[in-house]
C-alpha positions as CSV (number, residue, x, y, z in Angstrom):
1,X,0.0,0.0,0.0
2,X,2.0,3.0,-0.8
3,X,1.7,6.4,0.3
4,X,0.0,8.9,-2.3
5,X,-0.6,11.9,-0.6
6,X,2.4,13.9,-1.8
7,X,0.9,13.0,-5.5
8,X,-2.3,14.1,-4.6
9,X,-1.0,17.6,-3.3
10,X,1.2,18.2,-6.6
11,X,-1.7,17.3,-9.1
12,X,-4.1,19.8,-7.0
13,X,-1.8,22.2,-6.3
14,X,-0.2,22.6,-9.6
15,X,-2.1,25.4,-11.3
16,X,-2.0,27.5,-7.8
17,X,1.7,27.0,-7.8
18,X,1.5,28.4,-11.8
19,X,-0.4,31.3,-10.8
20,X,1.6,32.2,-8.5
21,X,4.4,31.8,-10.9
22,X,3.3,33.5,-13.3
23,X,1.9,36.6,-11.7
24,X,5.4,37.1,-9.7
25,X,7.6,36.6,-12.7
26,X,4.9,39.6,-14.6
27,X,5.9,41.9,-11.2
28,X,9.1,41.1,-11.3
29,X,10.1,41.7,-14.8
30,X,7.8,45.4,-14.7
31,X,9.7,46.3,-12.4
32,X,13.3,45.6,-13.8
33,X,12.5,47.3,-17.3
34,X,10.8,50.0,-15.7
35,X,13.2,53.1,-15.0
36,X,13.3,54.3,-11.3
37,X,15.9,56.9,-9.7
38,X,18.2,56.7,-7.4
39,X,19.4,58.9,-4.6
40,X,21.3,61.4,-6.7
41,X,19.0,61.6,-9.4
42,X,20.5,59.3,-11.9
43,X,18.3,56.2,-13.7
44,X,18.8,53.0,-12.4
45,X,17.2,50.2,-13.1
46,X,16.0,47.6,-10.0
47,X,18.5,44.4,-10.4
48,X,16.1,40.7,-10.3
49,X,17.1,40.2,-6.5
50,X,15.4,43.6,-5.3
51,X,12.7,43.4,-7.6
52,X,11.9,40.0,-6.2
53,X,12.4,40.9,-2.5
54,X,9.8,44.0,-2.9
55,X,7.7,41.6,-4.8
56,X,7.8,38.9,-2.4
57,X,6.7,40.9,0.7
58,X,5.0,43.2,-1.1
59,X,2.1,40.1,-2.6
60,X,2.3,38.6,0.6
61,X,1.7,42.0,3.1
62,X,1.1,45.2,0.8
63,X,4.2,46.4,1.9
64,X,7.0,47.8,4.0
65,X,8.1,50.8,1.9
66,X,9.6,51.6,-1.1
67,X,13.1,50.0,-2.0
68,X,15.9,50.7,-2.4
69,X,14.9,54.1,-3.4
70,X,11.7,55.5,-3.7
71,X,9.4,54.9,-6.4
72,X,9.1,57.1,-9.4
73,X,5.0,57.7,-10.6
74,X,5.4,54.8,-13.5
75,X,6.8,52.6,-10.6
76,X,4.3,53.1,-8.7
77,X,1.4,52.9,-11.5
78,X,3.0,49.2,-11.6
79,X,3.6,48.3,-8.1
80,X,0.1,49.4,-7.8
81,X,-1.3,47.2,-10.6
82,X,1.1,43.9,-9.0
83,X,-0.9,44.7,-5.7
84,X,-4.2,43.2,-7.4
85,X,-2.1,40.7,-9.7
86,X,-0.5,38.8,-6.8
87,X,-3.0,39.2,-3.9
88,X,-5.8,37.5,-6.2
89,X,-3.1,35.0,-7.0
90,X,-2.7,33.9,-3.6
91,X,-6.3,34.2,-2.7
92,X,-6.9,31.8,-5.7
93,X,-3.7,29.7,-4.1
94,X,-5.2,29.4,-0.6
95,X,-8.2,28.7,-1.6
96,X,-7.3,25.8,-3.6
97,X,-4.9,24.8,-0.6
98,X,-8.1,25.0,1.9
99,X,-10.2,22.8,-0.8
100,X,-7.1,20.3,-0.6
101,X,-7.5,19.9,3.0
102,X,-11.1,19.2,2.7
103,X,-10.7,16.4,-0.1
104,X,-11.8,13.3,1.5
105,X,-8.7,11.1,-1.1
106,X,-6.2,13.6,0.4
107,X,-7.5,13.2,4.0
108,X,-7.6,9.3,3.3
109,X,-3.9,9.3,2.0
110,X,-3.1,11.2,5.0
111,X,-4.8,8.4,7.5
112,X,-3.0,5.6,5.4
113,X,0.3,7.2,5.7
114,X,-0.1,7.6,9.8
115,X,-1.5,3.9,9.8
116,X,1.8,3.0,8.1
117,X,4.0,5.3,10.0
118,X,2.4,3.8,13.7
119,X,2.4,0.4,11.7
120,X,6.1,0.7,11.0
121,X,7.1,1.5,14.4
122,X,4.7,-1.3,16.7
123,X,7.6,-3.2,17.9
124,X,5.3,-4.7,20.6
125,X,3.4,-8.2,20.2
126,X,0.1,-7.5,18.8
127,X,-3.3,-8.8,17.2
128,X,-4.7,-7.9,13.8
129,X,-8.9,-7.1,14.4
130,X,-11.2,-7.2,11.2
131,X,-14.2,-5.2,11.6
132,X,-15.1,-2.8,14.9
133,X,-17.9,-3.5,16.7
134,X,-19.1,-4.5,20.7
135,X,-17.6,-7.8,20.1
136,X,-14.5,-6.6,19.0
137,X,-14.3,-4.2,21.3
138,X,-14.3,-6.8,24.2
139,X,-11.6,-8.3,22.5
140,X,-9.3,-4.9,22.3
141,X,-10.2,-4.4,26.1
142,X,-9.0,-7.7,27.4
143,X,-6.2,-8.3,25.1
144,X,-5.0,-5.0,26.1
145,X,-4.8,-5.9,29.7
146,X,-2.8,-9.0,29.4
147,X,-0.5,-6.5,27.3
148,X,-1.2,-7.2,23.5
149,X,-1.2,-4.2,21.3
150,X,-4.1,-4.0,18.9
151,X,-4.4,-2.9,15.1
152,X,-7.6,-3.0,13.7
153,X,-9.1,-2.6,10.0
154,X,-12.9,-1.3,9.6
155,X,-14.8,-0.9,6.5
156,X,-17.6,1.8,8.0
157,X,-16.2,5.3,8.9
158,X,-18.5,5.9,11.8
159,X,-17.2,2.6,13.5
160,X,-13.0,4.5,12.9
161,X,-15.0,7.2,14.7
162,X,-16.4,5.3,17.8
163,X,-12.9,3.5,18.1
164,X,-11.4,7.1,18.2
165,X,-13.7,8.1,20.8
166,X,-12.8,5.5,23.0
167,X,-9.1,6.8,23.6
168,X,-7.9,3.4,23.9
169,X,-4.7,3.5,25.6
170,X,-1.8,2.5,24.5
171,X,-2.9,4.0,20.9
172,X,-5.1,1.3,18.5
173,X,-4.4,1.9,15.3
174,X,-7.0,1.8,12.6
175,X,-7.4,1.5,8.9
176,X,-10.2,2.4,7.0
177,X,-10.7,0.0,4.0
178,X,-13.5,-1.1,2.1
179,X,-11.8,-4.4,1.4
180,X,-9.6,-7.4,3.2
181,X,-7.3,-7.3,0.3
182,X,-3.6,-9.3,0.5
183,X,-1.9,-5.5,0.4
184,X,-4.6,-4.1,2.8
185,X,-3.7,-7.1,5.5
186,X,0.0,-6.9,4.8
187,X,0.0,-3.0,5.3
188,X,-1.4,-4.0,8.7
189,X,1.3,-5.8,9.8
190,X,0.8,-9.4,9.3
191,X,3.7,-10.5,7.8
192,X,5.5,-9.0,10.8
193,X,7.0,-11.4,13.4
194,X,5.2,-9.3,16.2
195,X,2.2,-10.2,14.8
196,X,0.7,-13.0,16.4
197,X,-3.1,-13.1,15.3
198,X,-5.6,-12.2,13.2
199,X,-9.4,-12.0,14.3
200,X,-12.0,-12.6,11.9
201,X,-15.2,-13.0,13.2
202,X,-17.1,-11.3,9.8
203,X,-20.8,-12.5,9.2
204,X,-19.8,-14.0,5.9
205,X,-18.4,-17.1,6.2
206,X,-16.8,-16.8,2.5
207,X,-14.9,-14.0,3.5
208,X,-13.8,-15.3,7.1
209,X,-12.7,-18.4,4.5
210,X,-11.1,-15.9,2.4
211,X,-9.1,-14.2,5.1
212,X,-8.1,-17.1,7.0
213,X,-6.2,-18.1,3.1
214,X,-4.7,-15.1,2.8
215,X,-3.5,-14.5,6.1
216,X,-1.7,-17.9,6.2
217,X,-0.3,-16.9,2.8
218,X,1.2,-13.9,4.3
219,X,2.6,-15.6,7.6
220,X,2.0,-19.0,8.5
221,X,2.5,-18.7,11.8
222,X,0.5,-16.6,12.9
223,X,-2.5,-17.5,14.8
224,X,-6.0,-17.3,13.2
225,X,-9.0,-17.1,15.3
226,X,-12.1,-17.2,12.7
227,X,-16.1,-17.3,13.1
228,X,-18.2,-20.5,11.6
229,X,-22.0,-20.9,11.4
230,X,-21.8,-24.1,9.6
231,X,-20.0,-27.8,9.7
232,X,-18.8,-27.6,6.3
233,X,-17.4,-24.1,6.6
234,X,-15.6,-25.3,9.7
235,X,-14.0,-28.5,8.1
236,X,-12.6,-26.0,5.6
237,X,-11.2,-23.6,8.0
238,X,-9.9,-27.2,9.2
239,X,-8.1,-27.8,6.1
240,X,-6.3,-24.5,5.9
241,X,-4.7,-24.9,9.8
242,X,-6.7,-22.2,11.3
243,X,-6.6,-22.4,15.2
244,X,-9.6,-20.9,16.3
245,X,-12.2,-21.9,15.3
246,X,-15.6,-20.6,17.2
247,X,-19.3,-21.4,16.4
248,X,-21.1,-19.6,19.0
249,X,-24.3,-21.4,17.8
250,X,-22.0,-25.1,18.5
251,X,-20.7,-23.7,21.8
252,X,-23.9,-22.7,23.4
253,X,-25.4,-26.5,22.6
254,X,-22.7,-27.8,24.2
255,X,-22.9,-25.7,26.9
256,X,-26.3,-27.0,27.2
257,X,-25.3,-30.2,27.1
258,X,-22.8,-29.6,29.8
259,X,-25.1,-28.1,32.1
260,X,-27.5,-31.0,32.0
261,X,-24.9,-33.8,32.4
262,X,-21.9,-32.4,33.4
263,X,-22.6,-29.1,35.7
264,X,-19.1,-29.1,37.1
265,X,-17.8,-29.6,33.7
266,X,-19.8,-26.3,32.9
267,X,-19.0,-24.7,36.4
268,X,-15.2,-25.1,35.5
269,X,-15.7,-23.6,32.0
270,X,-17.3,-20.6,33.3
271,X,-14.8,-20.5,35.7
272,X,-11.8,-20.7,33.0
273,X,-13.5,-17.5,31.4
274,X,-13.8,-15.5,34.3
275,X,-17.1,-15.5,34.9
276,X,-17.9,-16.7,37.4
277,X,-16.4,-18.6,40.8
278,X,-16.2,-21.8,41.8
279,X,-19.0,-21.9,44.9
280,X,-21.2,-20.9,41.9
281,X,-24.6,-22.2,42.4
282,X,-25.0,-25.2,39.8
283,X,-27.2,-24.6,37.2
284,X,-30.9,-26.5,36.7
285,X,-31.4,-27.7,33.4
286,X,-33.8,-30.4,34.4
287,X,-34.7,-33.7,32.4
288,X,-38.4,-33.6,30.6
289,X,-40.0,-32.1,27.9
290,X,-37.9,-28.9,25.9
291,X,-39.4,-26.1,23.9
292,X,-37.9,-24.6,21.1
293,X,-38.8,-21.7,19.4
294,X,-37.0,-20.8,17.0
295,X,-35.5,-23.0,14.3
296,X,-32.5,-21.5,12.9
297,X,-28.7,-22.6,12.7
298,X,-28.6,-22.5,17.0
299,X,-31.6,-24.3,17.2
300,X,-30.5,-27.2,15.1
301,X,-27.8,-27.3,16.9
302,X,-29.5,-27.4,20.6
303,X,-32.2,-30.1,18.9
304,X,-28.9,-32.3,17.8
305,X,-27.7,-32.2,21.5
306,X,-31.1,-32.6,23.3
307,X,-31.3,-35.6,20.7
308,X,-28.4,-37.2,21.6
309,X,-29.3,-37.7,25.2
310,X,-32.8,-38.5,24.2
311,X,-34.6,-35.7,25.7
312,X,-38.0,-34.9,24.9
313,X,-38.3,-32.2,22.4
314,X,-40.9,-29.6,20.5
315,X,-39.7,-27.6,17.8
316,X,-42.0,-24.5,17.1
317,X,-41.0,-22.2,13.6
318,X,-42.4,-19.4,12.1
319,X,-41.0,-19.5,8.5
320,X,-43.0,-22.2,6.5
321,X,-40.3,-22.0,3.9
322,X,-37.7,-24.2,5.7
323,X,-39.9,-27.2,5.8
324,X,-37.8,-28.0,2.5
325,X,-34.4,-27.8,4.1
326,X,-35.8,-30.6,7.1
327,X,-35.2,-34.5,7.8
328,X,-38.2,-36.6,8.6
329,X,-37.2,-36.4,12.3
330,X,-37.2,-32.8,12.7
331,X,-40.5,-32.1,11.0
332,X,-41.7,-34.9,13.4
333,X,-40.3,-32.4,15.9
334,X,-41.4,-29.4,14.5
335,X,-44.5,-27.1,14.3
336,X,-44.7,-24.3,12.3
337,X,-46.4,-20.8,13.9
338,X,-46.2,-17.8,15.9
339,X,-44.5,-19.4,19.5
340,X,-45.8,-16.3,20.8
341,X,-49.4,-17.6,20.6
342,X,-50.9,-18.7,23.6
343,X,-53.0,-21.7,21.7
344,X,-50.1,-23.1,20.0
345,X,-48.0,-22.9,23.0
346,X,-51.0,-24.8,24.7
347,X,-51.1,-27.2,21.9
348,X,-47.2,-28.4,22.3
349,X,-47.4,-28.9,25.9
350,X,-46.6,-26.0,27.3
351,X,-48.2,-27.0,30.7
352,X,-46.5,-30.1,31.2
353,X,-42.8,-28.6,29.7
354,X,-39.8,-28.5,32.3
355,X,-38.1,-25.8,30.1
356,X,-38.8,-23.7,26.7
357,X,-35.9,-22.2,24.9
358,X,-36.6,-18.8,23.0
359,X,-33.5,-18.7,20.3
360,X,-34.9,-16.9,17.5
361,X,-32.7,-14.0,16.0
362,X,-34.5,-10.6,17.3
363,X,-34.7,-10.1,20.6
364,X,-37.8,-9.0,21.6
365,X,-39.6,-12.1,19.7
366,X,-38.0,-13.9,22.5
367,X,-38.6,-11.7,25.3
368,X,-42.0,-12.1,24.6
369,X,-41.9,-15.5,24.1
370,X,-40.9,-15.8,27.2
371,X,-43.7,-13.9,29.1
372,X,-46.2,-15.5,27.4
373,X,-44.5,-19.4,28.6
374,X,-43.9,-17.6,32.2
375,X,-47.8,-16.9,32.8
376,X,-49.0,-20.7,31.4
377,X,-46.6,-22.3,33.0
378,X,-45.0,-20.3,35.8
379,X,-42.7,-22.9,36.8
380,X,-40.9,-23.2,33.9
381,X,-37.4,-23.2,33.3
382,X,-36.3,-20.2,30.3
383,X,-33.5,-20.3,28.2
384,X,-33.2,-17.0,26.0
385,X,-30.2,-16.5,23.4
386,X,-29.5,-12.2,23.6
387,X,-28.8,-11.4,19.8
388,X,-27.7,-7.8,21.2
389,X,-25.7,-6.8,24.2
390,X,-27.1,-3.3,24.3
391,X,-30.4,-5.1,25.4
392,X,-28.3,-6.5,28.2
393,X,-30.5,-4.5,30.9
394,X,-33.6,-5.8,29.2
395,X,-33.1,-9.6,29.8
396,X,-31.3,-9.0,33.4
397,X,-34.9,-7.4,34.5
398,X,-36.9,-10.5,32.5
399,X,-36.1,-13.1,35.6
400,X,-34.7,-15.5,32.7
401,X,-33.0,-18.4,34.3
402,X,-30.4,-19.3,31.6
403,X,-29.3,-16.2,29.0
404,X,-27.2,-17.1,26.2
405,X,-25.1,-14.2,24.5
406,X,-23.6,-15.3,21.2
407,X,-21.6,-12.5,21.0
408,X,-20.3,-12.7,24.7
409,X,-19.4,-16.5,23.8
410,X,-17.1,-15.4,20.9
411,X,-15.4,-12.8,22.9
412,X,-14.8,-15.3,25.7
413,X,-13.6,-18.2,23.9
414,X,-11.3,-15.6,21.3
415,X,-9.5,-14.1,24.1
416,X,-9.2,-17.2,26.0
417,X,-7.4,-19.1,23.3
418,X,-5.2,-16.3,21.7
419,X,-4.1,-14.7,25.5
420,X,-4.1,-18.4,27.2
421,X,-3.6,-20.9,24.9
422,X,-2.7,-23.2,27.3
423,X,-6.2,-22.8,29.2
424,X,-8.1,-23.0,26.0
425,X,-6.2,-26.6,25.6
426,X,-7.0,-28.0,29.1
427,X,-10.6,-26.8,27.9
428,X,-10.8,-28.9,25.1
429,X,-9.2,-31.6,27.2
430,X,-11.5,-31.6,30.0
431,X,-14.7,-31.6,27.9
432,X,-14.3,-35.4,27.5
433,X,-14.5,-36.1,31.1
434,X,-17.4,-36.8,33.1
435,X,-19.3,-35.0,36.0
436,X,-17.7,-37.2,38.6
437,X,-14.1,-36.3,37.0
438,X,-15.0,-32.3,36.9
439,X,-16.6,-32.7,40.7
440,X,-13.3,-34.1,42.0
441,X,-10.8,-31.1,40.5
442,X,-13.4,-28.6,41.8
443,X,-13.3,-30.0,45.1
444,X,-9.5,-30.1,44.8
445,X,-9.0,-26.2,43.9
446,X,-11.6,-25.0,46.3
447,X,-9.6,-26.9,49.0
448,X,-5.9,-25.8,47.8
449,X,-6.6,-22.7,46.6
450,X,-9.6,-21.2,47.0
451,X,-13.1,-20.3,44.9
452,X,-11.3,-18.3,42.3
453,X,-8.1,-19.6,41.5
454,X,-5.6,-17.7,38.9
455,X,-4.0,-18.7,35.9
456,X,-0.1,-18.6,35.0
457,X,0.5,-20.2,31.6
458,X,4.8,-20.7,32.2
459,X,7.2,-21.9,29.3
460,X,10.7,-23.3,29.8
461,X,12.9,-20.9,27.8
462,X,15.4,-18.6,27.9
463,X,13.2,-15.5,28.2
464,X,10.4,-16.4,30.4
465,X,11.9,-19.0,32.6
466,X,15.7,-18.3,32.6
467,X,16.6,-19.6,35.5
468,X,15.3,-23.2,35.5
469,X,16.4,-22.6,31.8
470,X,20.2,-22.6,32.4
471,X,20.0,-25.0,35.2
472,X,18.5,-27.2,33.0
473,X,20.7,-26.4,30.0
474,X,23.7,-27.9,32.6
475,X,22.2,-31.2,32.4
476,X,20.9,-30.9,35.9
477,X,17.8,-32.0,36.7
478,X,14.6,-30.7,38.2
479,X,10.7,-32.0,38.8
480,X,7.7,-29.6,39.1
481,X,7.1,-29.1,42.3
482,X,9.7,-26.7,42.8
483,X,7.3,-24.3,41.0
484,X,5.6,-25.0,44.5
485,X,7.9,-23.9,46.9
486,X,7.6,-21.6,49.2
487,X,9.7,-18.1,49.1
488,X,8.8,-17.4,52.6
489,X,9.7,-20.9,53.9
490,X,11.0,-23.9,51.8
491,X,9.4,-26.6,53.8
492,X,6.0,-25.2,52.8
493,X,4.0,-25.2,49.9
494,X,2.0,-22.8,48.5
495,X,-1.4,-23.2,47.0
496,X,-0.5,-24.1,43.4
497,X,-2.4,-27.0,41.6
498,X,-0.8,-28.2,38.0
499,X,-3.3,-28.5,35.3
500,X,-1.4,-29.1,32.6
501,X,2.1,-30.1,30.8
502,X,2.8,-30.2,27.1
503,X,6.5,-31.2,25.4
504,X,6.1,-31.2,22.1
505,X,3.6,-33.4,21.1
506,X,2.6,-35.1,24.3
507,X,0.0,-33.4,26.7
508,X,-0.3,-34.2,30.4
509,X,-3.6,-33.4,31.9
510,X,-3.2,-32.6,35.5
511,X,0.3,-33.4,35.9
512,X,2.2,-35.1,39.0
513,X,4.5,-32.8,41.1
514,X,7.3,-35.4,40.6
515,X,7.4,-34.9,36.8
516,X,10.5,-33.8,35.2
517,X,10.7,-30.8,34.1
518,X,12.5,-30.4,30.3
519,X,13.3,-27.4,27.9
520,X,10.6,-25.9,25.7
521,X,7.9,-27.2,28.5
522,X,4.7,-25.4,28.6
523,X,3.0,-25.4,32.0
524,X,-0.9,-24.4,32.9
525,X,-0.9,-23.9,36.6
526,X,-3.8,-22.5,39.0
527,X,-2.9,-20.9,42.0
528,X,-3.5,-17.7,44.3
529,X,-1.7,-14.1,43.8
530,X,1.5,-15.2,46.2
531,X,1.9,-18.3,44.6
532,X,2.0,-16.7,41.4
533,X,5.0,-14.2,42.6
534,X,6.8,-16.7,44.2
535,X,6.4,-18.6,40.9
536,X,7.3,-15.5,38.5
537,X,10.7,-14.9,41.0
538,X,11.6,-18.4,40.6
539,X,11.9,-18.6,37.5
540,X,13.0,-14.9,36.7
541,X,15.6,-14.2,39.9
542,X,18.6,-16.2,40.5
543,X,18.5,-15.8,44.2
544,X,15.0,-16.7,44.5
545,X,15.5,-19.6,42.5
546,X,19.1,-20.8,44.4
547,X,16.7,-21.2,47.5
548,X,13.8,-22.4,46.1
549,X,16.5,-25.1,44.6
550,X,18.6,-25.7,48.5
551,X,16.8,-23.6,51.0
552,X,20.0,-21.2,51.7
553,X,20.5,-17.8,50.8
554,X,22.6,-17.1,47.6
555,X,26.5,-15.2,48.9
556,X,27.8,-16.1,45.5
557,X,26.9,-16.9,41.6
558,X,27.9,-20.3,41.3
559,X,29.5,-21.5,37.8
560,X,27.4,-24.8,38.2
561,X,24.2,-23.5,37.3
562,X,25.1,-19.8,35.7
């Protein structure tokens, strides 16, 4: 993407710059041919120089006097006349210069070339963002506080403007483009080895496909976190090694799923994306007859889940037209109407349902769903999917029992696995266990740490693990409990439970404190703010780490282990 600005100025600026050419050389040579008289009362004749130093202040400020003599009368007939010539000659100039600065290309060169200047000089890991809206935003806020720059690229002006408004800070640079071209992408910054991810989580699934090709093109390794609504979209994204891969529609099934046979499972989730504790009340998703309304790309998916564990379900759908797109088992599911009506809620068993989901697209369809299912059936459980978070305020009033934000799901799971990978693994880990499994390791962190554990994601290297690095790099050996020790006392322990190990290929799921611990290591550990100091000075301070290692204070660097 190059820079065009300059170009733009000399093509619009080039018959102001001739004007003003033209009517100072006309001044100038008047004056030089015209005879004048000097001191003495000889002729003389003004020299180029002091013709074109009266001239030049003379067009610009009417004047400081006469010079270097005073004028005769046909002088001044002519200095009078270059007056008019040169003043409209700049008006015309400035004005042309003040239309410049309002030229929406020039202004856009201008933005490009500041993108590319801030672009040029981001030396700091950062994220590429397609697109600015309250999802996104989320995902500036929290990758900014676990200290990733941003750079985003928007296609809608107003959006640039709302980012500006924001003040983000440190500075998020933006790009106003109307396409996701390969220059437009490379301008941001991909191909840079700072760069670490791009986001695309556009509507259009082509283009999310599109992106995620080009942007592993560019750099293959950086990270690509990409929206799917569909299975065959996904397998695709699949195929071209994109990382993240997040249908909100598949994610809140599964969290149904969880909540009905795995609660801790979904307690610990929640708990992975900070929101919520571990004392959290479980949530009821009890077993019986389900409700949909709304049969879209979520509700498919909730049906297939509900399915699977062979729970009763009623489909209602108010587009006829679908009935095309259907098996034989979901139109022996489904009912087509308003699920809004009274009679046809009446008519699928309202009165005898446990739960009734409202996932349509538009919000307050399923608000009022939900009202309507509250007053025939009062003790019935609501699910609700929130298509917008501006009506957040709306559904906390409603007294819905489960609410399901799409968009809240993709910023949670996006942040999670581009800022901790290493959680979003021991995620994908854990969702193949059973309630019994998750019950235990709750049980286990509530009693060793406490209800809301932190996360320190650790790697054995040379820059974020030094320490235990070099000792390592002597041959020596060391096991993973000395990530446990104590600062204050080396006999005790502090509250740190190990979640996960991966070398290389191999993953460890909650990991022994006896393993070995070996170079290039990446370690997921939950624990409470001193543990994670003590941890962070272990591995970062030599004489933290020589008495975590013998329990004596450090006098000297010894060669063994430097």
């Amino acid at each position: 993407m190059k820079n065009n600005s300059l170009f733009i100025i000399l093509q619009k600026m080039r018959k102001p710059f001739l004007v003003i050419l033209v009517t100072y050389a006309i001044a100038i040579f008047g004056l030089t041919i015209i005879d004048g008289v000097d001191s003495d009362g000889n002729v003389y004749n003004m020299s180029i120089f002091d013709a074109f130093y009266f001239i030049s202040y003379t067009a610009t400020t009417i004047g400081f006097g006469e010079t270097p003599y005073t004028f005769t009368y046909p002088q001044r007939i002519w200095v009078t006349f270059c007056i008019y010539l040169t003043v409209l000659g700049w008006f015309y100039s400035i004005g042309s210069l003040i239309t410049l600065l309002q030229d929406k290309l020039f202004i856009s060169e201008l933005e490009k070339a500041k993108f590319l200047r801030q672009i040029k000089n981001l030396n700091e890991r950062f994220i590429v963002v397609l697109g600015y809206n309250q999802i996104t935003r989320k995902i500036i806020i929290k990758a900014m506080e676990e200290g990733l720059r941003t750079v985003v690229i928007e296609r809608d002006k107003s959006k640039i403007n709302n980012l500006n408004l924001e003040n983000f800070t440190p500075t998020v640079p933006v790009l106003h483009s109307e396409t996701y071209s390969v220059k437009v992408l490379e301008a941001a910054g991909l191909k840079k080895k700072n760069c670490k991810a791009i986001v695309s989580l556009l509507e259009e699934d082509d283009l999310n496909l599109k992106i995620t090709l080009i942007a592993k093109a560019l750099n293959p390794n950086v990270k690509v976190a990409v929206k799917s609504t569909t299975s065959n979209h996904t397998e695709n994204l699949k195929d071209l090694d994109a990382e993240v891969i997040v249908n909100p529609f598949s994610i809140i099934s599964s969290e149904i799923s969880l909540a009905l046979w795995s609660a801790n499972l979904f307690k610990i989730e929640k708990w992975l994306y900070g929101i919520d504790n571990l004392n959290a009340t479980l949530p009821v998703f009890p077993k019986g007859l389900y409700i949909i309304c709304g049969y879209g790309r979520m509700g498919k998916r909730v049906f297939e889940k509900l399915n699977e564990h062979d729970i009763e379900v009623k489909l209602i759908e108010i587009d006829k037209s679908k009935n095309i797109e259907l098996t034989k088992d979901e139109i022996s599911h489904l009912v087509f109407g308003n699920a809004d009506d009274r009679e046809l809620l009446l008519e699928v068993g309202i009165k005898k349902a446990v739960a009734i989901a409202a996932i349509t697209d538009n919000d307050t369809t399923n608000l009022s769903i939900l009202a309507t299912a509250k007053k025939l059936n009062p003790n019935i459980v609501t699910i609700v999917r929130e298509n917008d978070i501006a009506d957040d305020f709306l559904f906390k009033k409603a007294n819905i029992n489960h609410i399901f934000t799409p968009s809240k799901i993709l910023v949670n799971k996006v942040t999670n696995a581009l800022v901790m990978p290493l959680s979003d693994k021991f995620l994908k880990l854990i969702i193949k266990k059973d309630n019994l499994w998750a019950s235990k390791l709750v049980a286990r962190l509530l009693k060793e740490i406490n209800e809301k554990p932190l996360l320190v994601e650790l790697e054995i290297n040379e820059n974020k693990a030094p320490q235990i690095y070099k000792y390592l790099l002597s041959k020596e050996k060391l096991s993973l409990d000395l990530l446990a020790t104590s600062l204050y006392n080396k006999e005790l322990k502090n509250n740190v439970v190990p979640l996960l190990l991966q070398r290389e290929n191999d993953t460890i799921l909650l990991p022994l404190w006896e393993e070995e611990l070996k170079i290039g290591d990446k370690i997921l550990l939950a624990c409470d703010s001193h543990a994670k100091n003590d941890i962070e000075y272990i591995c970062q301070n030599i004489y933290e780490f020589y008495y975590a290692l013998t329990g004596k204070e450090k006098q000297t660097i010894l060669k063994g282990f430097i």
